[in-house]
N, C-alpha and C positions, 0 to 999 in steps of 0.2 A: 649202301646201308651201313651203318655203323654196328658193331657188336654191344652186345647188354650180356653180361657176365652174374651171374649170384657170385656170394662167399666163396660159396663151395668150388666152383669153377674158375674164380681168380686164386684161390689156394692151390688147384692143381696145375695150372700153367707156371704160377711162381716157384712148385717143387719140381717141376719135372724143369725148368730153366736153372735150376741150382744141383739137380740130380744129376740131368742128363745131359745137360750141356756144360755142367762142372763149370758156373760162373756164381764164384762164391757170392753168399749173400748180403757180405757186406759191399760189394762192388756195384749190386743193385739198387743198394740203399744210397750210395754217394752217385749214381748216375740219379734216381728220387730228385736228392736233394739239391743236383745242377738244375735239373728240371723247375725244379719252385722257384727257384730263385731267378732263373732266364725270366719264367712268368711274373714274377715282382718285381723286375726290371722293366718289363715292359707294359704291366696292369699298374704297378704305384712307382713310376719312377721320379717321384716328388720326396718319395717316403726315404725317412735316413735315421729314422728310432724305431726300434724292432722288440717287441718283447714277446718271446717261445717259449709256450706252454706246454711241457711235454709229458707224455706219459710214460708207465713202467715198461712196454714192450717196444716190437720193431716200430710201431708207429711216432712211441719218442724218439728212438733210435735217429729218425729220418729229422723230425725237432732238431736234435743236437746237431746235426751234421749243416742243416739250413742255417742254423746260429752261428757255427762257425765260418762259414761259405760267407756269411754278410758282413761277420766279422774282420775275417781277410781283406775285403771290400773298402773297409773303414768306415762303414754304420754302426752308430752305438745298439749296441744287442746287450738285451738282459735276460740268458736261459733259465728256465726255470722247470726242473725235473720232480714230478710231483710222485707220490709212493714209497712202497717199501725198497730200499734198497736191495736186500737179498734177493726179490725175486723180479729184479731187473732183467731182460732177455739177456743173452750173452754180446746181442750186436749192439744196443744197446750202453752195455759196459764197455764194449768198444771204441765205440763213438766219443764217450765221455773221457777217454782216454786217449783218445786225437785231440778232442777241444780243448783240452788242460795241458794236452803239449805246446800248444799255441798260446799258450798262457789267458785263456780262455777262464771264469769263472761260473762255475755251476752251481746255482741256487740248488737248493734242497726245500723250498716253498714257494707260495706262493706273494707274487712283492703285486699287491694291489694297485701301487702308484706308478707301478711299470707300466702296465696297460693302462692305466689313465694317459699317463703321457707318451705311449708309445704312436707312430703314427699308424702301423699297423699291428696288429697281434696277432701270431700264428699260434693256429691250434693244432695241435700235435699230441694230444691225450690220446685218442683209439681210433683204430683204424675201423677195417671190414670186419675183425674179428669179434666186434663185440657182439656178447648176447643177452647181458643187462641194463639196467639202466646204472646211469652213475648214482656215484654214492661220494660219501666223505668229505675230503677234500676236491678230488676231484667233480662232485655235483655242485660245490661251493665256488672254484674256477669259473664252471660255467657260466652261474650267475653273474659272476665278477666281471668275465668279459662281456656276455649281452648287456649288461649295465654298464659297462665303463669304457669299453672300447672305439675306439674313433672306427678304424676298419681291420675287418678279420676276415684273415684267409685260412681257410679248412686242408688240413695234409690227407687228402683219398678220400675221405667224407668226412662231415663235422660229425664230432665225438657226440654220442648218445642214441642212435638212432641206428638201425636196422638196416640190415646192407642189403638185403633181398626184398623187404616191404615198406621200407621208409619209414617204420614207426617210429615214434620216439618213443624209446624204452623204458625210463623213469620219468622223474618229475620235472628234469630239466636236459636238453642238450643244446650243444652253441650254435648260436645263430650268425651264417657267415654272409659275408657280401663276393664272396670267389670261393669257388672250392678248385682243388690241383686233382686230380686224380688220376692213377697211376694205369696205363697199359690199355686201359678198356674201360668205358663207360658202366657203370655201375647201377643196379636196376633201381636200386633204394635212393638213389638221388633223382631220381624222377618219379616218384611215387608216395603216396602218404603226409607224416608229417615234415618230410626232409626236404621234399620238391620245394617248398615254402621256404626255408632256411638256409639251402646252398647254395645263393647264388648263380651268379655267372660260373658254369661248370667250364674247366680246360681237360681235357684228356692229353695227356703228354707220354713219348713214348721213352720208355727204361729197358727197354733190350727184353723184357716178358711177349710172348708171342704165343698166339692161340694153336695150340696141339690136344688135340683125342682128350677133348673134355668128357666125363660120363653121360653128360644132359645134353642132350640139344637148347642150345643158347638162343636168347633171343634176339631180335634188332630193331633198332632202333631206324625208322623211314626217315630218309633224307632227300635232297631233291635228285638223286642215282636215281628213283622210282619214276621219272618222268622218262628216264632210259626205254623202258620197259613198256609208256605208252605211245604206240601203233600214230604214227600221223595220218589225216585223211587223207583218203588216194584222190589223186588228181582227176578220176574221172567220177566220184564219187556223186550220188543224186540222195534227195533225201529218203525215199526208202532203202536205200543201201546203209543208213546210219543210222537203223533201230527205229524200232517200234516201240513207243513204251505205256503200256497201259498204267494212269494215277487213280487207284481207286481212295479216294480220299472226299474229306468233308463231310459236314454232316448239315442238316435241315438247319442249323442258325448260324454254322461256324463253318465258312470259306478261306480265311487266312493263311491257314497249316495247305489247305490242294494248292490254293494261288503259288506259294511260295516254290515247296516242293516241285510241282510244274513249271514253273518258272528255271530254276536251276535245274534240270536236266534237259530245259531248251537252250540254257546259258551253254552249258560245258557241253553241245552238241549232240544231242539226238535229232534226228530226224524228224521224226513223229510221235508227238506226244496230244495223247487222247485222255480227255478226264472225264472218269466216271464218277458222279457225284450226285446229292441230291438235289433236285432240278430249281429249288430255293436257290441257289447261288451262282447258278449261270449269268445270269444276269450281270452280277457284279464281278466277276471273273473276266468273263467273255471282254469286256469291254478295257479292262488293262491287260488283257493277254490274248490278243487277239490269233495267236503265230500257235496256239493250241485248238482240237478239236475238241470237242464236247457229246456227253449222254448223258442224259438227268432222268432220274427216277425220282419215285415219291413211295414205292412200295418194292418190297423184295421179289424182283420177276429174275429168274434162276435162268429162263433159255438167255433174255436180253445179257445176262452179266456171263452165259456162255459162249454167246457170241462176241463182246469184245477179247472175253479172252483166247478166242479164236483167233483173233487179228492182231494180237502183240506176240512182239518176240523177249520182251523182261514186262513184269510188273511187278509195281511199288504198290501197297495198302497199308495205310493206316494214321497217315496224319491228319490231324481234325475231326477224326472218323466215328469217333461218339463209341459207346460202350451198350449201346440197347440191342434190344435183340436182333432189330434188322441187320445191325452192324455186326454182328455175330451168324447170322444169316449167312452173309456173304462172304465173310471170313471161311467157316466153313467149305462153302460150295468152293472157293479157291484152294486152300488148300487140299481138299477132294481132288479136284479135277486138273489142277496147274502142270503143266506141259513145258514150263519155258523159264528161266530163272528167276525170282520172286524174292523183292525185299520185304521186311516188316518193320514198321515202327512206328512209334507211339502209340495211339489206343489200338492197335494190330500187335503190341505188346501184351497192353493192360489184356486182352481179350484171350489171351495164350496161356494165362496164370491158373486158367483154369485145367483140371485135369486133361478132359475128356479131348481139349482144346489142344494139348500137347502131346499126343497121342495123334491126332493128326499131321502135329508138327512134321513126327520123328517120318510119319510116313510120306511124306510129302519130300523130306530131305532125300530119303532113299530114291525118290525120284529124279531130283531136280536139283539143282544148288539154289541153298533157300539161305536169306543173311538177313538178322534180325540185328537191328542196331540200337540198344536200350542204354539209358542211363541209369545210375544207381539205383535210383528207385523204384524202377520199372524191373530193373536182376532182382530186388527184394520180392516186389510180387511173384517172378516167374519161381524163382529158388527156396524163399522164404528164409533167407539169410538177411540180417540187417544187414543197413547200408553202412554202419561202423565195420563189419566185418569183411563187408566185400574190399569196402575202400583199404585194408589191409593188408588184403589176398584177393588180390583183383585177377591177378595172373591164373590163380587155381583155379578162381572162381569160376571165368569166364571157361577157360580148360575144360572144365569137368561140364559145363552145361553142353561144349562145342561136342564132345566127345559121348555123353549120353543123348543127344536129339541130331548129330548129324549134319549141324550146321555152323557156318560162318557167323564166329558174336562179333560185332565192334563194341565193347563197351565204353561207354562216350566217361569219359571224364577230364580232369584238369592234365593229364596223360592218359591216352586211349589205349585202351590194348584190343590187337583181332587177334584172332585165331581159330583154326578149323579143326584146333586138338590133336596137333602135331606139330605146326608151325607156328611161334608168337612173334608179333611183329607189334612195336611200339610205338606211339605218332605222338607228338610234341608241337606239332607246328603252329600249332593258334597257341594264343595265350586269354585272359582274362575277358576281352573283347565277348570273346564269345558266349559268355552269357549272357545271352539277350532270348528274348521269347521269337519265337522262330527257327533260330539257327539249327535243332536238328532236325527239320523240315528241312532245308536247305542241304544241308549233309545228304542226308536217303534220297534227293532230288539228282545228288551229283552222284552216289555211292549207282544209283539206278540208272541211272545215263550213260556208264563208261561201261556198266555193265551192257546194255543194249545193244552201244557202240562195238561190241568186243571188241576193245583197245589192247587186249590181251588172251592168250589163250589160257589163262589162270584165273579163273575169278577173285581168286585174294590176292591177286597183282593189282586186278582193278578197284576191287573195295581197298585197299593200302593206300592206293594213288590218289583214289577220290578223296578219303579219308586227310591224306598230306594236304592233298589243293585247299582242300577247306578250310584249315587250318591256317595255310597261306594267306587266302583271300583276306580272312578273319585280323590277320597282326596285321594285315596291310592297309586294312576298314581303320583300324581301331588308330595308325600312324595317321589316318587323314580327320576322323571322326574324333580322336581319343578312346579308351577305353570304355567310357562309361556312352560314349552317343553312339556305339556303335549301333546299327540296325540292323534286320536280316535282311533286307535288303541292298545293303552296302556291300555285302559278304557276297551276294550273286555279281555286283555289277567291278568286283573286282575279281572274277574268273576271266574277264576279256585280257587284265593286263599282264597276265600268269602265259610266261612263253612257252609251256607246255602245252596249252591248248590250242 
């Protein structure tokens, strides 16, 4: 798993490697600025007209030093140091006084026809540290290069935008095709407006190393989590690989149970029994034959006691409708549930209610309970919009995890889980995946590995699920494209994922 660092926590590994380990900080900034440049040798090694955008602090700092380095090279570079001079960092002042020993020239504005003709332009305006939006010239830059630039590469993250939420903080910040980023992956480049604007991210290493940060840091899932899932034993039969009860669908909508059923027989459960209403057997049964079946037409409380007698994980809520039967049995499960228990979609919507969440919490104190919502489904449960989550998705999710007891995945363009102590980040699908179905699909795998215990963690296994789907998802979208992706593309590429 990779590390995700805030501000806060890349400031205190960078001061305590200049405190503690007494490696001044201009030594850090010239290993930086080897590092960008290794990576612009090997991302634009076409490119041989450079025009650097730099700002007033260390983050120009690391600007002048790249200008120079390409300079040495013999690529035409045109640096360009925007602000007040007096309150230039001191490393900074530095730097500008290595590049002019080199007979090096430094603009004091901005040269507009530089970045037209340059082949790429590096932005080197602000780093992690900012908390505003840009202004002046500097918000003027910006425009310049989104408008004029062939290609742009970002120094740590592109200048405007929020190092812990990705926001973009004014009216404009640059939009890069590479970002370089320094030591540790950065949360704000995967999140918000920045996820959109950074590129191809490189994490390069500069001698900074992760020590006795204050917060527990988050990470980011990589395919190390398929470490962590359990292979099937060789003597293994199918009831030894889960039970999984799908209480899903509703009297006119089978789509969301098919699905979800389907992907927790893909990614290996044993047995999978759907409970639903008896309108859709029919049309289930006969593309999914390798599933058992119970149909109802009215809320009979012993029958939906007795399957949950016979699983050992269940899934509710896809397709599941919002009436009162559906609420009914919603209910009676989490009353009586014995055995770990996903939720999602209308097993969401149905949660937002008070009385409903009060069950929740009491059910978590039972059982490991993992509720997998998208933005809008956290709006109903939280009553936070969905501009504000998408902001502070990390708290958000956090604070929910933390008051009701249970594991969120919050589904978004970057997921976050968490059981409000540990955050763990997933990135692995991309755009593909919005297709109608796909988090049917997700709770179908997230409930499967759960059944399987492929782990003795349940947020090993929700993480893992979470990854593979994601996988499946970019690997639909390479065969299908992004826009034909289906959800069923996304199941029938768990077979070719060698962790399964």
């Amino acid at each position: 798993m990779t590390e995700l660092l805030s501000a806060k926590q890349m400031q205190e590994c960078d001061n305590r490697t200049i405190e503690k380990h007494e490696i001044p900080s201009l030594v850090l900034m010239e290993r930086a600025a080897l590092k960008v440049v290794e990576t612009i040798e090997k991302e634009y090694g076409n490119a041989n007209s450079f025009s650097v955008v730099c700002g007033p602090g260390n983050n120009g700092g690391d600007g002048v030093a790249i200008a120079r380095l390409l300079k040495i090279k013999g690529k035409m570079v045109d640096c360009m140091v925007l602000g007040n001079s007096e309150k230039f960092s001191e490393q900074l002042k530095q730097e500008i006084k290595i590049a002019e020993s080199y007979g090096m020239t430094i603009h004091n504005k901005l040269i507009e026809e530089s970045i037209e003709r340059a082949d790429l332009t590096i932005d080197a305006m602000f780093g992690i540290g900012l908390s505003r939006g840009l202004s002046g010239e500097f918000d003027y830059a910006a425009q310049i290069i989104n408008q004029c630039a062939n290609k742009v590469l970002a120094v740590d993250i592109p200048s405007g935008y929020d190092t812990d939420s990705g926001k973009l903080l004014g009216e404009n910040g640059v939009k890069a095709d590479t970002t370089v980023t320094f030591a540790y992956m950065k949360k704000g480049l995967l999140l918000g407006d920045c996820k959109a604007v950074a590129g191809k991210i490189v994490v390069v290493d500069v001698g900074i190393y992760l020590e006795n940060v204050t917060d527990q840091y988050a990470t980011l899932i990589d395919d190390d989590i398929f470490k962590f899932v359990k292979p099937r034993a060789v003597d293994a039969n199918k009831g030894s690989c889960g039970k999984l009860l799908v209480i899903a669908g509703s009297e006119s909508i089978y789509g969301a149970c098919y699905l979800s059923a389907k992907s927790a027989l893909a990614t290996g459960t044993g047995l999978v029994k759907i409970y639903t209403h008896k309108n859709n057997i029919a049309s289930i049964q006969q593309n999914l034959p390798e599933a058992m079946y119970t149909g109802y037409d009215e809320y009979n409380e012993k029958s939906l006691a007795k399957e949950m007698e016979w699983a050992s994980t269940i899934l509710i809520g896809p397709g599941f409708g919002t009436t009162d039967m559906s609420k009914s049995i919603l209910k009676q499960v989490l009353s009586d549930v014995k055995v770990p228990l996903v939720i999602d979609a209308d097993g969401i919507n149905l949660l937002a209610e008070d009385d409903m969440k009060e069950l929740l919490k009491a059910a978590s104190a039972r059982v490991p309970v993992v509720i997998t919502p998208h933005l809008k489904e956290m709006e109903r449960l939280t009553g936070i919009k969905v501009a504000d989550i998408n902001y502070n998705i990390e708290r958000v999710a956090n604070d929910f995890a933390v008051g009701y007891g249970c594991i969120i995945v919050l589904k978004n363009f970057t997921t976050v889980i968490t059981d409000g102590e540990i955050v763990n980040f997933v990135n692995s699908g991309n755009e593909g995946l919005a297709t109608p179905g796909s988090g049917d699909v997700l709770a179908g795998a997230i409930a499967s590995l759960i059944a399987q215990k492929v782990n003795p963690l349940i947020r090993v296994e929700v993480c893992a699920a979470t990854y593979l789907h994601g996988r499946a998802g970019t690997a639909a979208s390479e065969m299908h494209g992004v826009r034909g992706v289906l959800a069923r593309h996304i199941i029938d590429e768990f077979a070719k994922i060698e962790a399964l």
